[in-house]
C-alpha positions in Angstrom: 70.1 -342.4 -15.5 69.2 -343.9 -12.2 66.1 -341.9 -11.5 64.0 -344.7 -13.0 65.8 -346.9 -9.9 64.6 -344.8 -7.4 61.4 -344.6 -8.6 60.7 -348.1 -8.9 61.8 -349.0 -5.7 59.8 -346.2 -4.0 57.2 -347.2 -5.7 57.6 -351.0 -4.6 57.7 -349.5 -1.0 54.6 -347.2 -1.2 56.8 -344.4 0.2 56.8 -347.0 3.2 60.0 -346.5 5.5 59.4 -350.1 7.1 59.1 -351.6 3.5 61.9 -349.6 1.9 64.1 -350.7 5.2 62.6 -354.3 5.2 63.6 -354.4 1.3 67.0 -352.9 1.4 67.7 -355.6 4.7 67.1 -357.9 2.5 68.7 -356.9 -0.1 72.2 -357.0 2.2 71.2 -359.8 3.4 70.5 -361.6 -0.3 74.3 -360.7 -1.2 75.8 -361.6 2.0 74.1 -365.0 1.9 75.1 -365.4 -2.1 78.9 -364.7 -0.7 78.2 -367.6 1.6 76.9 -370.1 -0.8 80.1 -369.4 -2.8 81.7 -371.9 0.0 80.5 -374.4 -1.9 82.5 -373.8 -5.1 85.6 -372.1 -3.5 88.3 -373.6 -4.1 92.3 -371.9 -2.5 93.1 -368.6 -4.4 89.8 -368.1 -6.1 89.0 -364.9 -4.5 91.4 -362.4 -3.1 89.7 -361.7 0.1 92.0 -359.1 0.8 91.4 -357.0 -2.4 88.0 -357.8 -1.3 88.1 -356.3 2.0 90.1 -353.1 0.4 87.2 -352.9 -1.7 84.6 -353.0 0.8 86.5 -350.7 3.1 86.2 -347.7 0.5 83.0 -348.2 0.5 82.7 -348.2 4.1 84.4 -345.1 4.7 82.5 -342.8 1.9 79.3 -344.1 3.4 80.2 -343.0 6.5 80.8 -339.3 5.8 78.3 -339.0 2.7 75.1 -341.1 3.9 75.2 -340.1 7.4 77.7 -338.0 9.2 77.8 -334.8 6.6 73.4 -335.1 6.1 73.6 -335.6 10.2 75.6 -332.3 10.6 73.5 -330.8 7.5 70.2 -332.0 10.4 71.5 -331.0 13.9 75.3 -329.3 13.6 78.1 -330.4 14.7 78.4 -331.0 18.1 75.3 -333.3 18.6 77.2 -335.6 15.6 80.5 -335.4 17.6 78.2 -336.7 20.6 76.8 -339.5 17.9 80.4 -340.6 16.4 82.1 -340.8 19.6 79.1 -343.2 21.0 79.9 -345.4 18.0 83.2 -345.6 18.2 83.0 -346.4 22.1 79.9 -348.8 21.2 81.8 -350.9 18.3 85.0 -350.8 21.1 83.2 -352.4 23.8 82.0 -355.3 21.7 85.3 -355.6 20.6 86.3 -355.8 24.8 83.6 -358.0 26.1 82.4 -360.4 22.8 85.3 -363.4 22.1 85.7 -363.2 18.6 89.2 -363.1 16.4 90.4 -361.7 13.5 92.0 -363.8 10.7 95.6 -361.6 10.8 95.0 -359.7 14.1 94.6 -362.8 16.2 91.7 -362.9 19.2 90.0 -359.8 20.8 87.5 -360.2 23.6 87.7 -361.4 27.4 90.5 -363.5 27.9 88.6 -365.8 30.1 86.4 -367.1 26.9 89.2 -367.3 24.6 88.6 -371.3 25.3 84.6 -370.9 25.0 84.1 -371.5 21.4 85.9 -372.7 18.5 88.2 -370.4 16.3 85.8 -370.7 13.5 83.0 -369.3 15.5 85.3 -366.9 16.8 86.0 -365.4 13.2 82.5 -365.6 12.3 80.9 -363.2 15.7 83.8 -360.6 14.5 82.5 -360.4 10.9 79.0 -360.5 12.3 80.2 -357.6 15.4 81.2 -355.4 12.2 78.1 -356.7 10.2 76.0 -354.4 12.9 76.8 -351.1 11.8 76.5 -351.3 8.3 72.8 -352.7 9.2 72.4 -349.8 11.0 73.6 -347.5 8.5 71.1 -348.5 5.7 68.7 -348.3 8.9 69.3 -344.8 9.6 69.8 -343.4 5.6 66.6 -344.8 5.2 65.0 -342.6 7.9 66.9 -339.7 6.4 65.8 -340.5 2.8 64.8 -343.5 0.5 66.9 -342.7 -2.1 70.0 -342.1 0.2 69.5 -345.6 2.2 69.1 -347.3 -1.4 72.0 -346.1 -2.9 73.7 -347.2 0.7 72.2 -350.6 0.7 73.5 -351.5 -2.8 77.1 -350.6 -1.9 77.0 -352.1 1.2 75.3 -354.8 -0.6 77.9 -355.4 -3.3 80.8 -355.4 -0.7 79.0 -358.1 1.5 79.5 -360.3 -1.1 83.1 -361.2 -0.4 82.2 -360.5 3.1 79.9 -363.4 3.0 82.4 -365.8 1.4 84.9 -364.7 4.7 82.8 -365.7 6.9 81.5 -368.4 6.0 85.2 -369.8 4.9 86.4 -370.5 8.4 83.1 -372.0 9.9 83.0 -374.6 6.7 86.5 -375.4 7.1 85.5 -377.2 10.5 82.0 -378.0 10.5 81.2 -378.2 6.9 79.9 -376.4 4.0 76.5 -376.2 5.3 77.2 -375.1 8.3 79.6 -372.6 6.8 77.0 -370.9 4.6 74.2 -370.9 7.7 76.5 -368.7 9.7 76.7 -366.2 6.7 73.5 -366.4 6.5 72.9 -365.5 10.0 75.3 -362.7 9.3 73.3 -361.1 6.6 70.0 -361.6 8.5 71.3 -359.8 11.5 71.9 -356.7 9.1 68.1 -357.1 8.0 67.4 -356.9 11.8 69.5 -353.7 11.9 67.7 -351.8 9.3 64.2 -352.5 10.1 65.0 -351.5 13.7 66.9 -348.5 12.7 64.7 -347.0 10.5 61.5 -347.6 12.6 63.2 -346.2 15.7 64.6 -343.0 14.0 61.1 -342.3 12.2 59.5 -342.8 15.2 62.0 -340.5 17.4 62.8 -338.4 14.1 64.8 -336.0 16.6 67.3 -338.3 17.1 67.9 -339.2 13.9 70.9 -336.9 13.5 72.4 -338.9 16.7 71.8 -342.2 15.0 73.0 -341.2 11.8 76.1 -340.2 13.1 76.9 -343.0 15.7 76.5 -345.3 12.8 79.0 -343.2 11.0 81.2 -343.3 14.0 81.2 -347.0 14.4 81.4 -348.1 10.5 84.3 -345.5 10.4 85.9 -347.1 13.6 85.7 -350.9 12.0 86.8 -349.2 8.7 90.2 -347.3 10.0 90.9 -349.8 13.5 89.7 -353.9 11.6 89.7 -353.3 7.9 92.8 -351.1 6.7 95.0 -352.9 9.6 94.4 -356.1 8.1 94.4 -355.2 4.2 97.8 -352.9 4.8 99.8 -356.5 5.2 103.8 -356.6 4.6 102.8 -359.7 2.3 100.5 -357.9 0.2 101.4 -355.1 -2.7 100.4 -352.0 -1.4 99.4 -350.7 -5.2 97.1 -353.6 -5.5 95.2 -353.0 -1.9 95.3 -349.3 -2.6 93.6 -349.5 -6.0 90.6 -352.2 -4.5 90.3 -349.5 -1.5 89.8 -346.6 -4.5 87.3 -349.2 -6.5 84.8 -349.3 -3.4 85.5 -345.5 -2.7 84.3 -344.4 -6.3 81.3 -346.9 -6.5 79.9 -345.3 -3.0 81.1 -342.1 -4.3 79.0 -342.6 -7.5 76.0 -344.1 -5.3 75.3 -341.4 -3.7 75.7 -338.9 -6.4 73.6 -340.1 -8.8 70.5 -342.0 -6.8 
C-alpha cells in the first residue's frame, strides 16, 4: 500500500542521500512552520497542547528504538550503541545545564546567571528548539541507514511538529506579536532541516560511524522523550486516560511507519 510512497520519493531524490535528507528537512520543517502559522488563528482552548505533546511523545519514543537504536545494534552490536545512547543522553543534558531556556510546567533550566538574559518567551522557545535538535538528527541519521526508514521517520516526526510548532510559537507571539511568534517556529523547523542535511552527509561520508550516530540520536530523543515530555504531559490537572491514549496514538502511527514504508 505504501510502496508506491517510497518509490516516488526515491525517485524524486535520484537515490540521492543529500536530496532525500534535504527533502525530508523540509518536510519537518514545512509542518513545524504550518504549526506556527496556526498563531494567527489560535484562539484559548483550541488545541490541547498537552494531548499534543502525549501524542508526539509516542512517537518519539518508537522512533527511537525502531529507526535507530535496534537497526544501530542490528549494524555494530551492542556495546558501540550503549557508547552512542549514553553520548546522547549526556549531550541533550548539558544543553539542558549550560543553554537558559524554560519549560512551560517545569519552570527554568540553564545557568542561573542568565536566567535574567532574555525574556521568558525566548526562553520557552530555545527549549522547544534544544529538543527540536535530535529529532533533526534522527531523520538525519535513518536517512543514512535507509531512504525508506528516514521517510517513514520524517513524516512522524513531521506530523507531531505540528502542535510543536503552534507551542512554540504561542509564548513568543504572546509578547512580541504574531509575527514574531511564527518566525521563531519557523526558525525551529529550519534548524531540524539543518540537522538532517548534516546528519546524513556526515554519516554517509564516515558510514562507520553511522551505528554511533544512529544511536546517540536514539539516546537523546529518548532522554527529551522520558526526562521533558512525559514529566510535563503526566500533570495532576490532566486525566491520565486522556494523556495515556494521545501517548498510544503517536506510538501506533510510528509503529505503523515503520512497518509498512
Amino acid at each position: 500500500m505504501t510502496e508506491w510512497l517510497v518509490s516516488l520519493f526515491e525517485s524524486l531524490t535520484g537515490g540521492s542521500v543529500f536530496l532525500a535528507s534535504l527533502y525530508a528537512g523540509l518536510l519537518v520543517a514545512g509542518t513545524t512552520s504550518l504549526g506556527s502559522l496556526a498563531v494567527y488563528l489560535y484562539r484559548e482552548g483550541d488545541v490541547d497542547l498537552t494531548l499534543a505533546l502525549a501524542f508526539a511523545s509516542g512517537v518519539m519514543l518508537v522512533a527511537s528504538f525502531t529507526s535507530l537504536i535496534l537497526p544501530a545494534i542490528q549494524l555494530a552490536g551492542f556495546a558501540v550503541v550503549a557508547v552512542g545512547i549514553a553520548l546522547g543522553v549526556v549531550a541533550i543534558h548539558l544543553a539542558d545545564r549550560l543553554v537558559p531556556h524554560e519549560h512551560l510546567l517545569r519552570g527554568y533550566e540553564g545557568p542561573p546567571s542568565a536566567r535574567r538574559l532574555l525574556k521568558k518567551a525566548w526562553l520557552i522557545a530555545l527549549a522547544v528548539i534544544i529538543h527540536n535538535l535530535p529529532e533533526g538528527l534522527a531523520v538525519g541519521t535513518s536517512i543514512a541507514y535507509s531512504i525508506p526508514v528516514g521517510l517513514a521517520t520524517a513524516i512522524a516526526i513531521g506530523l507531531q511538529d505540528i502542535p510543536e510548532g503552534l507551542a512554540v510559537a504561542l509564548p513568543v507571539s504572546a509578547i512580541k506579536g504574531r509575527r514574531q511568534g511564527f518566525l521563531v517556529g519557523v526558525l525551529s523547523g529550519l534548524s531540524e532541516t539543518l540537522l538532517a542535511v548534516a546528519g546524513a552527509l556526515l554519516f554517509t561520508a564516515a558510514h562507520w560511524l553511522l551505528p554511533l550516530g544512529m544511536s546517540f540520536s536514539g539516546g537523546a530523543m529518548l532522554y527529551v522523550t522520558l526526562k521533558e515530555a512525559v514529566p510535563e504531559v503526566y500533570r495532576e490537572d490532566e486525566p491520565p486516560l486522556k494523556i495515556t491514549l494521545g501517548f498510544l496514538v503517536g506510538f501506533y502511527l510510528m509503529l505503523f511507519l515503520d512497518s509498512a514504508l
